[in-house]
C-alpha positions in Angstrom: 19.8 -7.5 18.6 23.3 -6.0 18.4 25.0 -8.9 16.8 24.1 -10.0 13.2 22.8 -13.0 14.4 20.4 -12.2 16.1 19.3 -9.1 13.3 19.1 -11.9 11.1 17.2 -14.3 12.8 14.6 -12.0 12.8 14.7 -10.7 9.3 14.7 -14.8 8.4 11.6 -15.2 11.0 9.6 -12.2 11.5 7.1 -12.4 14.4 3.5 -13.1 13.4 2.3 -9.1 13.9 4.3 -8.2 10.7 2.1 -10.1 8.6 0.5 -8.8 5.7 -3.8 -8.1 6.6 -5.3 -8.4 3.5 -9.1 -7.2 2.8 -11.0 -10.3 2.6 -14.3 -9.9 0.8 -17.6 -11.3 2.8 -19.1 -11.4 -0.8 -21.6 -14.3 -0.9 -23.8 -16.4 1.0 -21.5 -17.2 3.9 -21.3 -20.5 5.8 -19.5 -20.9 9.1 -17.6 -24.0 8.3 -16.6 -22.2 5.7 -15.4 -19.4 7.1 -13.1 -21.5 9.2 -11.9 -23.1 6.6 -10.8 -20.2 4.7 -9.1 -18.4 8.0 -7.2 -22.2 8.5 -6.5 -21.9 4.7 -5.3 -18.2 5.0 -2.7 -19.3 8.1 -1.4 -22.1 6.7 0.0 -19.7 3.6 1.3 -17.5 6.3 -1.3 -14.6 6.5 -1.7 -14.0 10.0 -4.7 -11.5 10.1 -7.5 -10.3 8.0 -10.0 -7.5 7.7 -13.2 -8.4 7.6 -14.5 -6.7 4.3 -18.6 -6.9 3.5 -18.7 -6.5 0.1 -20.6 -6.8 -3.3 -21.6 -9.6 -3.6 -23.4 -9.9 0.4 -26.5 -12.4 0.3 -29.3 -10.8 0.2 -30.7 -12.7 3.5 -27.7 -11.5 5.2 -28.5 -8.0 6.2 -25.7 -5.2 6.9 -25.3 -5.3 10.7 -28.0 -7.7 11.4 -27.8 -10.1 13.7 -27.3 -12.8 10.9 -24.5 -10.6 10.0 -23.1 -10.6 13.5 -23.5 -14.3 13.5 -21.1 -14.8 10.9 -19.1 -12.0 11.9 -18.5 -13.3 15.6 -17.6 -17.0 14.1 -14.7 -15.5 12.1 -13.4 -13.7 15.2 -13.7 -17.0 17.5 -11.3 -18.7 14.8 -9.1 -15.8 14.0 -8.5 -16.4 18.2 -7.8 -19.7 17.6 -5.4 -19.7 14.8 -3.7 -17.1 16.8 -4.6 -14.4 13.8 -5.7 -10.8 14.3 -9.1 -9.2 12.9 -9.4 -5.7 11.8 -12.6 -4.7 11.4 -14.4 -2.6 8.3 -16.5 0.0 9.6 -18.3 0.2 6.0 -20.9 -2.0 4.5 -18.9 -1.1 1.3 -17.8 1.8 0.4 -16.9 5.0 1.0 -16.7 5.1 4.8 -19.5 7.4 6.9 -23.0 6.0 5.6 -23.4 2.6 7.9 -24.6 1.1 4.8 -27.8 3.9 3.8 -29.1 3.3 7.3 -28.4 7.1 8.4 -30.2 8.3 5.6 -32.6 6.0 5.5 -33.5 6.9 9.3 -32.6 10.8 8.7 -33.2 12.4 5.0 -31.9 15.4 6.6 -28.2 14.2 7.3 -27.6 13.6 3.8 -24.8 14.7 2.2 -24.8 18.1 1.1 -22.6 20.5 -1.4 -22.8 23.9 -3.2 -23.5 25.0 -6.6 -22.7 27.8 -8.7 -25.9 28.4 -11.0 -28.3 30.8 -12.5 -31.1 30.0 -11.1 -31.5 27.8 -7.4 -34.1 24.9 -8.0 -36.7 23.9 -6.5 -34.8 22.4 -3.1 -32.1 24.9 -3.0 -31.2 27.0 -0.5 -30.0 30.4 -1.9 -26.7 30.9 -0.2 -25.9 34.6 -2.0 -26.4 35.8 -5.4 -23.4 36.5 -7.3 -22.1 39.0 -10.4 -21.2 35.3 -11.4 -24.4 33.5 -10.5 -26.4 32.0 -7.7 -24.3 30.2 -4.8 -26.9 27.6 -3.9 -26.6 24.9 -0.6 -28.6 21.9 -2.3 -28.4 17.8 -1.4 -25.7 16.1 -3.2 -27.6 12.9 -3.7 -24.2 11.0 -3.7 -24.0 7.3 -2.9 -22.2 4.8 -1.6 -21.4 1.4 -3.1 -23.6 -1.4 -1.3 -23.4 -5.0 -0.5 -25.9 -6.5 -2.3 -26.1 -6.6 -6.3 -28.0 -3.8 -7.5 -26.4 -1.7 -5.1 -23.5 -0.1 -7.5 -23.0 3.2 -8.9 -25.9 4.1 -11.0 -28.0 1.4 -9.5 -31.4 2.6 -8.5 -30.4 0.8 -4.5 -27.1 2.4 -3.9 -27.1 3.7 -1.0 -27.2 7.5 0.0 -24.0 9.0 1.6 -24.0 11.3 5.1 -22.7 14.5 5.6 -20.1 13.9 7.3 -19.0 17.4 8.3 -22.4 17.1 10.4 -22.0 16.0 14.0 -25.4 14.2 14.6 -24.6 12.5 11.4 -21.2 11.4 12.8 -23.0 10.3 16.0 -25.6 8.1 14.2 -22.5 6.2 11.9 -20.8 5.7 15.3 -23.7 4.1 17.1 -24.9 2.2 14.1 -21.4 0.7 13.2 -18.9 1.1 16.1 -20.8 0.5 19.1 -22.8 -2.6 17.3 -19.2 -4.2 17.1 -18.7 -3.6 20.3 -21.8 -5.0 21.9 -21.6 -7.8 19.9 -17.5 -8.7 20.4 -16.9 -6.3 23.4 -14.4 -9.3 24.8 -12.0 -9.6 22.1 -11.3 -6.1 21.6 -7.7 -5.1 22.2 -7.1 -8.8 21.2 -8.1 -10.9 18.3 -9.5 -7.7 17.0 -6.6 -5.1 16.6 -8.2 -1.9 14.5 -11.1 -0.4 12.7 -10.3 0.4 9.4 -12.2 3.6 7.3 -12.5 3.8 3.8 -11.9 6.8 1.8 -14.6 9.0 3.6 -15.9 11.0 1.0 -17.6 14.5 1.9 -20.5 14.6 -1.4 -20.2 11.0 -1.9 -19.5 9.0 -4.7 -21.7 10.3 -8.3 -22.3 13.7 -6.7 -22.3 16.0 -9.8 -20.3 19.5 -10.0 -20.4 20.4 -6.5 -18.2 20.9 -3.6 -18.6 19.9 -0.2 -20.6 21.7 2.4 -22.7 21.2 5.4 -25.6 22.1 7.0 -24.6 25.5 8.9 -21.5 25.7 7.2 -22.2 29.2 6.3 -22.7 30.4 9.6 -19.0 29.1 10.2 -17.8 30.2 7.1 -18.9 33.9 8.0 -17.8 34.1 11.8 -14.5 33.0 10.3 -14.0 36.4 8.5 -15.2 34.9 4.9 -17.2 36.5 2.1 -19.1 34.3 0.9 -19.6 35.8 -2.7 -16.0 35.1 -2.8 -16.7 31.4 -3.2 -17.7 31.8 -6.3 -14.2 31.3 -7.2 -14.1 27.6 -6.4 -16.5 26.7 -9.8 -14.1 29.2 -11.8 -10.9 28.4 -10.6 -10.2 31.7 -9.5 -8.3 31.5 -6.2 -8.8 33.9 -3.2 -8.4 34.9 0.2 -12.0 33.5 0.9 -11.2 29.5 -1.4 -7.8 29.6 0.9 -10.5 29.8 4.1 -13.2 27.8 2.8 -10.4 25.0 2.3 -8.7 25.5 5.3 -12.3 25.2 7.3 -13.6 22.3 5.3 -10.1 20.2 6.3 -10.4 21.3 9.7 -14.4 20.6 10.0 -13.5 16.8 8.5 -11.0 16.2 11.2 -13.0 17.8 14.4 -16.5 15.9 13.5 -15.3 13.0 11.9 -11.9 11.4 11.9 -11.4 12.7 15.7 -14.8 11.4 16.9 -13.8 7.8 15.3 -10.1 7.9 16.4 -11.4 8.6 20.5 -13.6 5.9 20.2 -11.2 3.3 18.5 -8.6 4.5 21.3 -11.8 4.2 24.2 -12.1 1.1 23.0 -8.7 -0.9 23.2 -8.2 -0.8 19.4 -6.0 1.3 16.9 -7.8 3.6 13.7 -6.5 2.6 10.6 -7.8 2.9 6.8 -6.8 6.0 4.4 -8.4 9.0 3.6 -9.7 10.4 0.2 -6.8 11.4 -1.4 -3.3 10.3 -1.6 -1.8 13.8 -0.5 -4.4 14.1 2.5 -2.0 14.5 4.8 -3.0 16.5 7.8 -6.2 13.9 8.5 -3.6 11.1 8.9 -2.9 12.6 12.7 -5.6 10.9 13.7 -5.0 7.1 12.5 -3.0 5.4 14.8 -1.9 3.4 11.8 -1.5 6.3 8.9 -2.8 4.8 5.9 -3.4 4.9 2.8 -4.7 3.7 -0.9 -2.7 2.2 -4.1 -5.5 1.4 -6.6 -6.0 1.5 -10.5 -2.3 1.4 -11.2 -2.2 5.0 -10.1 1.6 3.6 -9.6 2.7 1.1 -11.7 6.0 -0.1 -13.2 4.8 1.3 -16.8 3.7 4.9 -15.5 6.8 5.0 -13.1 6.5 5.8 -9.1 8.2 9.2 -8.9 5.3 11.5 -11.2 2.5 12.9 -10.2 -0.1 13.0 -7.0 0.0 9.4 -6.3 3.6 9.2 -6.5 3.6 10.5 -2.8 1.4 8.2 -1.0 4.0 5.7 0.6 5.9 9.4 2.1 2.5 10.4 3.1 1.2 7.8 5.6 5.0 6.2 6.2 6.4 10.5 7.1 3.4 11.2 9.0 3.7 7.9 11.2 7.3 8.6 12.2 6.6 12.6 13.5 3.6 11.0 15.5 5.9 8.4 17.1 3.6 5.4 15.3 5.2 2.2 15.1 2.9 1.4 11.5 1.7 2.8 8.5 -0.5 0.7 6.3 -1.0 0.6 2.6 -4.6 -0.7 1.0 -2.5 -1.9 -2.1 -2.8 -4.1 -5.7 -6.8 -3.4 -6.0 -8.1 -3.6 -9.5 -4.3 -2.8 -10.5 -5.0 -4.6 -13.8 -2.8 -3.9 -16.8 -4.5 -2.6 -19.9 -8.1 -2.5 -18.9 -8.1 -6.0 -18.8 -9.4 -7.6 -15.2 -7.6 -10.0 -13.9 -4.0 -9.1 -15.8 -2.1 -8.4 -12.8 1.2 -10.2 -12.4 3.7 -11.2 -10.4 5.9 -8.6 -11.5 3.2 -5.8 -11.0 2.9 -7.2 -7.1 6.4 -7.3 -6.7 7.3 -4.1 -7.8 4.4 -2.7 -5.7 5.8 -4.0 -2.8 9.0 -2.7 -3.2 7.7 0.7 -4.1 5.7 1.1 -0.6 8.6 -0.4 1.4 11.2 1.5 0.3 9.6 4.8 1.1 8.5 3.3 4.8 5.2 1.7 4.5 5.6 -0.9 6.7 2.0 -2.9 6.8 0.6 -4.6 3.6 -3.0 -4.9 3.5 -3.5 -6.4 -0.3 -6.8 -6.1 -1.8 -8.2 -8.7 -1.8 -8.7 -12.2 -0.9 -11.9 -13.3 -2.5 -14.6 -15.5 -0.1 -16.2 -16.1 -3.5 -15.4 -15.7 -7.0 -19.0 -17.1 -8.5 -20.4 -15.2 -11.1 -20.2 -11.4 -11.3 -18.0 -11.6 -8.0 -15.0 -12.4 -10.0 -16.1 -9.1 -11.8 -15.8 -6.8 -8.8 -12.7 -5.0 -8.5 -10.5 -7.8 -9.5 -7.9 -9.6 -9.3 -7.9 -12.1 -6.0 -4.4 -11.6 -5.2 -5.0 -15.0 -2.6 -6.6 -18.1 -2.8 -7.6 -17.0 -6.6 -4.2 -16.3 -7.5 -2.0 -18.8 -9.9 0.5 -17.9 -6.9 -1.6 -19.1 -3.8 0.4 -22.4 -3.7 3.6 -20.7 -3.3 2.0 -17.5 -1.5 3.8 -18.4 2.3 7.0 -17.0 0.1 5.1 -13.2 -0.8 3.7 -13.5 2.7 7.4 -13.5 4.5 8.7 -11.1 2.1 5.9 -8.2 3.3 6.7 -9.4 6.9 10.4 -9.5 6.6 10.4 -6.1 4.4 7.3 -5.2 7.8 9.8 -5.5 10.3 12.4 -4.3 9.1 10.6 -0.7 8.4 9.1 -1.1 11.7 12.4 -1.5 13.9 14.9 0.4 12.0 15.6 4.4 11.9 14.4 5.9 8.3 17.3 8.3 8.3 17.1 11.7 6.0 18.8 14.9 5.3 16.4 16.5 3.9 12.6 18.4 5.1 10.6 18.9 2.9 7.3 21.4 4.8 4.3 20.7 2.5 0.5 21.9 3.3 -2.4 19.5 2.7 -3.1 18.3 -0.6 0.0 20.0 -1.6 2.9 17.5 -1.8 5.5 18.4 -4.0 5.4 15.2 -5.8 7.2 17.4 -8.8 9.8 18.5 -6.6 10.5 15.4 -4.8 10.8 13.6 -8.0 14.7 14.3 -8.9 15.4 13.2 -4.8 14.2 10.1 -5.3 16.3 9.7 -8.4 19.0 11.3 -7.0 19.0 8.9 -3.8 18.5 11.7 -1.8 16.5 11.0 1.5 13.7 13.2 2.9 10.5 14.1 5.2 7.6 15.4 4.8 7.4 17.8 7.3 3.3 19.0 7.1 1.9 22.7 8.2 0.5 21.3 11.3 3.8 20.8 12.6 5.6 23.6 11.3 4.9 25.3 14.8 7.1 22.7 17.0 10.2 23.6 14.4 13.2 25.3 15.8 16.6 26.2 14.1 19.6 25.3 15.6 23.1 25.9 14.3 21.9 25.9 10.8 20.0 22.8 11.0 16.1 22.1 11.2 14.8 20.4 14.3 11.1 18.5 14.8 10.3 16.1 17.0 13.7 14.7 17.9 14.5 14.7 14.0 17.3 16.8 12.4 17.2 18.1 8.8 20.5 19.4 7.6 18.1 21.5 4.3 14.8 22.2 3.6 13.2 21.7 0.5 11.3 24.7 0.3 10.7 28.5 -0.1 13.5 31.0 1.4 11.9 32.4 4.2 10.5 29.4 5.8 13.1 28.4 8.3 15.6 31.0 6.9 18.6 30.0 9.2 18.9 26.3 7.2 20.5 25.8 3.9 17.5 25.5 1.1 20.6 24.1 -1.0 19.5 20.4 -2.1 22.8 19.8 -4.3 25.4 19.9 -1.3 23.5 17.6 0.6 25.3 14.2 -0.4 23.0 11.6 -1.4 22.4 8.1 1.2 24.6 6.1 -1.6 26.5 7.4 -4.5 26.0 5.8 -7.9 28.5 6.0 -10.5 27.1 5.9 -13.2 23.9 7.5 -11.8 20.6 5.4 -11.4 17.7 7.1 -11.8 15.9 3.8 -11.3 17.2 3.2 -8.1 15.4 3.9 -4.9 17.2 3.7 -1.5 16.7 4.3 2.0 19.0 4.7 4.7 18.5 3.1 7.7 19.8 2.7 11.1 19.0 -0.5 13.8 21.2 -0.5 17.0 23.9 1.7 15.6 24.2 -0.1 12.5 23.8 1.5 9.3 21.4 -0.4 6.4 20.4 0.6 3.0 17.4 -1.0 1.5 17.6 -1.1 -2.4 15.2 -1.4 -4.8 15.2 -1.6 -8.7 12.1 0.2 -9.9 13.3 -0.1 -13.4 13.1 -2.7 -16.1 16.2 -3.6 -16.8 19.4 -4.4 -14.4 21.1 -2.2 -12.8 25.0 -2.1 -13.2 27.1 1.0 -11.1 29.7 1.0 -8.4 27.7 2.2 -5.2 29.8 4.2 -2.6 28.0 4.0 1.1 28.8 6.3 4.2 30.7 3.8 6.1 33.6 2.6 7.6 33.4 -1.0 7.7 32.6 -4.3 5.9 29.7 -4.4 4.2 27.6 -7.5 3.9 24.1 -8.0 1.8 21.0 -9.9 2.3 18.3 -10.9 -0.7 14.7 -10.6 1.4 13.2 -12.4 -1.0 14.7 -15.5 -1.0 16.3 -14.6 3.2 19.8 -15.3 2.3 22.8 -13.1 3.9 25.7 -13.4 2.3 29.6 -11.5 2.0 29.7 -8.8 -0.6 33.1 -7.7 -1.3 33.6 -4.1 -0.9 36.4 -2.0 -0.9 37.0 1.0 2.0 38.0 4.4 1.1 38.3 7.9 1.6 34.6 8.7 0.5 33.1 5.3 2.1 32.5 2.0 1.3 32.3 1.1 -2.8 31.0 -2.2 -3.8 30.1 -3.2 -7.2 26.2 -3.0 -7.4 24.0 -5.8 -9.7 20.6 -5.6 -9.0 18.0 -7.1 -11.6 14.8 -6.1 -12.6 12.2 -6.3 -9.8 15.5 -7.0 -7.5 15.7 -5.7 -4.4 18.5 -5.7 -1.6 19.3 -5.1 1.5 23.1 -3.8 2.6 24.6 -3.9 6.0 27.7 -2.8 8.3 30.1 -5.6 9.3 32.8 -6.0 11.0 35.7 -8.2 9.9 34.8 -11.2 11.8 30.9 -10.7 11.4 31.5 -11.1 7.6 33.7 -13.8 7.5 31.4 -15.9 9.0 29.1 -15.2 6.2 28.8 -17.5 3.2 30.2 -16.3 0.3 28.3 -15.6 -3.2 29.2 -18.9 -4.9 29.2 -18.0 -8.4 27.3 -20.3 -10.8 27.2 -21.0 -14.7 24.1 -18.9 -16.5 22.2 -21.0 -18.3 19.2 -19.7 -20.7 16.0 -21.0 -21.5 16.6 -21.8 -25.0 17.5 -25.2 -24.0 13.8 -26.2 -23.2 11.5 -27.7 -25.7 7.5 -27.6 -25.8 6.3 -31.0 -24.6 2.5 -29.8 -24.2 0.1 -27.3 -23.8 -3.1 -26.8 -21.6 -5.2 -24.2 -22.8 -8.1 -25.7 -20.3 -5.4 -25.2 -17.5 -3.6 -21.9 -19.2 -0.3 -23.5 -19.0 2.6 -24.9 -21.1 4.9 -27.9 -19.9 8.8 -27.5 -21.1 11.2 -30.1 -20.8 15.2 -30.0 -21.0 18.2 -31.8 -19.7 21.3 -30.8 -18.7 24.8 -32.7 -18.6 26.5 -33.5 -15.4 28.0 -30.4 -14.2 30.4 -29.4 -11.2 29.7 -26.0 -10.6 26.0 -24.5 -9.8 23.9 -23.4 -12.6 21.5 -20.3 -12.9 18.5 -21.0 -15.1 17.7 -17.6 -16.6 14.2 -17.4 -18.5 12.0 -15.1 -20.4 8.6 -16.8 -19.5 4.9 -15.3 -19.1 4.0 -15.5 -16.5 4.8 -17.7 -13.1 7.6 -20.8 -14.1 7.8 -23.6 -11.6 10.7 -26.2 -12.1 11.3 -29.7 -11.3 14.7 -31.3 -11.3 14.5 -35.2 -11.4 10.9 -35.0 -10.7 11.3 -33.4 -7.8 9.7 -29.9 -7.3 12.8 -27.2 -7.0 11.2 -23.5 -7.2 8.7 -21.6 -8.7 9.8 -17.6 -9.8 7.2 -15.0 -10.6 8.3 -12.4 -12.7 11.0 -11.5 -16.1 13.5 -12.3 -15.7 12.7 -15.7 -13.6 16.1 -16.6 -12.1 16.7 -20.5 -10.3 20.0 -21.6 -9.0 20.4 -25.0 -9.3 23.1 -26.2 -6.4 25.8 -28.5 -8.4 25.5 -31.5 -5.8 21.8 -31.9 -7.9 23.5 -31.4 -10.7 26.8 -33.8 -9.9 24.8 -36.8 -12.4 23.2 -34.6 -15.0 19.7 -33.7 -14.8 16.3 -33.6 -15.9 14.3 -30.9 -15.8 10.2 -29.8 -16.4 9.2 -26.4 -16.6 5.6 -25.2 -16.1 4.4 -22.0 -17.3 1.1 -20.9 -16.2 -0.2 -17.8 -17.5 -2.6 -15.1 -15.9 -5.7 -15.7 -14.4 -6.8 -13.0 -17.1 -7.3 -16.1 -19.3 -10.3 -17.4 -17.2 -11.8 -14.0 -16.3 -10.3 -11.2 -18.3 -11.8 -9.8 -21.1 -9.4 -10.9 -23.4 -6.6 -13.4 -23.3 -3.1 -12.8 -22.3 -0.3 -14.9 -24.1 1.6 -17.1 -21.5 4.9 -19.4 -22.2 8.8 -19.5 -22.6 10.0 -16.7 -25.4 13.1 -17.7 -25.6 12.6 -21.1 -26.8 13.9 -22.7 -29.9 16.7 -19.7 -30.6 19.8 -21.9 -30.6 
């Protein structure tokens, strides 16, 4: 893959393992022709693997991990094998992960999930762990739940099902039996083939509804005492007063979760021919991703979102989290669980195009290089439709056009998956501790960096005043003085990946390397265009590619002391990727053909469809000799005939079409359809769709 050719054969064509595995929702009575005809429907969009998701929604005659269940199950594997698609399965009936569905409890009351309170007086059930200046520290049930399968399972619901303790080993060992070893008695051949991974969800130590407690475990106190800890010193966890013995009792809770339950499951996934994959609780959980061998993790509830921005606060660092931890491990993927009930203003369902595309960019572009979107809907009857929407698949105004996101996460997937993320800058962090306030102005600055967590702080050494870990070399350290003293801790003579003149705080980059040759993926994460002159450490030509749309093309740039300067335009939601040349690889690259902007005031309302949420536009233009960009303003996705012929469909503001001049050579017509979000059928309220721009001339 040396020659541009070939590098862009493959970014054109990714292989089929670079596909985006969405969750796909087992959520109603399911059928087995069905099934296969959703799988058939999901490969012929370009999704090439799923993961099979009971959810909300379950029939009631279809039991969690009964043989029924297995039934349907084991059909969706046989087809995946037959499309030539991959399976990850969900080790959950629901969510979060660790409960096989209630059945632990519901066999052992004693492996419930368990926490400590602070309180005046212990209850009835407590168990008096010490009394206190500042109270009774008390070991009690947490009662927290799960969320089940069936309706009337949910939060609150009088059936949710209990959690496990899953800092218990017996507990463990039951969820292991129940789930893992069920899978693998029941589609034992197809591991390591059709089926790919086993995916946990957000184990959660109390459970979900738990109450003002913190996690604990039967015996815990024993542990906590032979580890040197006072346990009258805990008392410090309720009032927020921090000690040597909250430091240990954090320290030993972390290190309890990974012994007796995310190692357990990641031996048994790598016994068993398959890869551990999912995300843990929280998006700065780093130290627990050492034992997925796909790091993961979670981008829900807008906790990024093009409104909030993707540089402030604990969620900012998710992407660096899973993508920084999969690169010291030597793991070719990191996954992101991403677009779930990311709905703009409370409203269900009001999730664009724009929202999705931005999301994508934003995980790529800090190395997350496997998409699993949440979700693809088997059902949307009734309250379905209600459950953590949107469908962001078949249920999508998108779907028909959806082979066009699907190549973009697999083109963006390989290309994060073969090339070098290169970066200056370490950055040593501790668990749940991430910086995300001091990372912030590198980002903005285009400034690369690595997470660098505690647990590898050991296999460090300093060599001529550079930072070395795991074949990686940091040239700074983002970080206090006397950690790694021999390296500069001086962030602001480390020359950012590509120079921006004016600066672009909006602009996210990452430096890349493939065979010797030097990339930078860009990405606008702004909301308007970006205009600067971008200089890039390098020596020759420079050539760009649009992964959206797969088109390489020449890029004139201009070679100088300082590098390479070119004269940057990306739009909102753009993003871009740049590459080395040499002479003769970019003259035989097409040029940029410039074209004639053209606005959407030149359309005119010919109908609307409130039963179908859409507007039809009409327009003509006179017979031109040059290409034509049709710039609009529309809410939400356009699609545009020319001649009464289907041309393109765009997604987001600003929705830009190039219409080539030979279709343009005899005039043309032209109808524009706006269809507006799916919000409008399922939302709350109703979201205003069209062309704005209409009628200004």
């Amino acid at each position: 893959m040396n020659n541009v050719t070939d590098f862009l054969h493959f970014l054109d064509r990714p292989p089929r393992e670079y596909t985006p595995i969405p969750f796909w929702f087992l959520n109603d009575d399911l059928d087995h022709a069905e099934i296969r005809r959703q799988l058939k429907d999901f490969c012929d969009h370009g999704v090439y693997g799923v993961v099979l998701h009971p959810r909300m929604g379950l029939s009631e005659r279809i039991g969690y991990l009964s043989p029924l269940f297995f039934d349907y199950i084991r059909t969706a594997v046989t087809e995946a094998k037959r499309l030539g698609m991959k399976i990850v399965l969900y080790d959950e009936g629901m969510y979060p992960s660790g409960a096989a569905g209630g059945q632990i409890v519901a066999a052992r009351p004693d492996l419930g999930s368990r926490g400590i309170a602070l309180t005046d007086q212990p209850q009835a059930d407590d168990t008096l762990i010490c009394r206190t200046e500042k109270g009774c520290l008390v070991e009690r049930f947490s009662n927290g739940t799960i969320r089940g399968v069936h309706f009337g399972e949910d939060d609150g619901e009088p059936n949710a099902p209990r959690s496990a303790d899953i800092l218990n080993p017996e507990a463990v060992r039951l969820f292991i039996e129940l789930t893992h070893e069920a899978y693998w008695r029941e589609l034992h051949e197809e591991f390591g083939k059709t089926i790919v991974a086993m995916f946990t969800d957000e184990p959660t130590i109390l459970g979900r509804n738990a109450g003002p407690l913190m996690p604990w475990s039967k015996g815990f106190a024993d542990l906590f005492r032979q580890s040197g800890g006072h346990l009258e010193g805990l008392t410090g966890l309720f009032t927020g007063e921090e000690n040597p013995d909250t430091a240990l009792y954090r320290r030993l809770i972390l290190q309890r979760e990974s012994e007796v339950y995310y190692a357990p499951l990641s031996r048994w996934c790598e016994e068993h021919g398959i890869a551990l994959t999912g995300h843990p609780h929280q998006s700065d959980d780093i130290e627990v991703e050492r034992f997925f061998h796909i790091p993961g993790q979670d981008l829900v509830f807008r906790m990024v979102s093009p409104e909030r921005g993707g540089t402030e606060g604990m969620d900012s660092v998710m992407g660096k989290c899973s993508a920084d931890m999969a690169r010291l491990m030597g793991r070719e993927r990191n996954d992101n669980e991403c677009f779930g009930a990311c709905n703009r203003d409370w409203n269900p369902w009001y999730f664009t195009g724009g929202d999705m595309k931005w999301i994508i960019d934003w995980l790529a572009v800090r190395g997350v290089n496997l998409f699993i979107p949440h979700a693809f809907y088997y059902s949307l009857q009734g309250a379905r439709s209600g459950e953590r929407p949107p469908d962001v698949g078949p249920g999508s105004i998108w779907w028909p056009y959806y082979r066009q996101w699907a190549d973009y996460m697999a083109r963006l997937s390989w290309l994060m998956t073969n090339a070098d993320l290169k970066a200056d800058i370490a950055v040593p962090v501790q668990n749940r501790d991430l910086h995300a306030e001091d990372v912030a102005p590198l980002f903005k600055s285009q400034k690369g960096f690595h997470y660098l967590p505690e647990s590898f702080w050991k296999e460090c050494r300093e060599e001529d005043g550079a930072l070395i870990c795991r074949g990686l070399r940091y040239r700074a350290v983002l970080g206090p003085s006397n950690l790694f003293p021999t390296v500069p801790h001086t962030i602001e003579n480390i020359p950012p990946d590509c120079a921006c003149v004016p600066p672009q705080p909006d602009l996210r980059a990452a430096r890349l390397s493939l065979n010797g040759r030097k990339l930078w993926l860009l990405v606008n994460e702004g909301e308007t265009k970006i205009r600067t002159t971008l200089t890039l450490p390098a020596s020759t030509g420079i050539a760009q590619y649009d992964p959206w749309i797969a088109k390489a093309q020449q890029i004139d740039s201009q070679t100088t002391a300082d590098g390479a300067k070119i004269a940057l335009r990306l739009p909102r939601r753009g993003s871009m990727l740049l590459f080395e040349v040499s002479q003769a690889e970019w003259e035989a690259l097409p040029a940029e053909i410039p074209a004639v902007p053209l606005s959407g005031k030149i359309f005119r309302l010919e109908a609307d469809e409130p039963e179908r949420h859409r507007k039809i536009y009409s327009a003509e233009i006179a017979p031109c000799s040059q290409d034509v960009m049709l710039s609009l303003d529309a809410e939400e996705m356009a699609e545009l005939y020319v001649n009464g012929r289907f041309h393109a469909a765009a997604f987001w503001q600003p929705q830009e079409i190039r219409i080539p001049a030979d279709v343009l050579k005899n005039g043309a017509k032209l109808r524009l359809i706006v269809t507006g979000s799916m919000a409008n059928v399922y939302g709350t309220r109703p979201v205003w769709y069209g062309l704005r721009d209409i009628g200004k001339n």
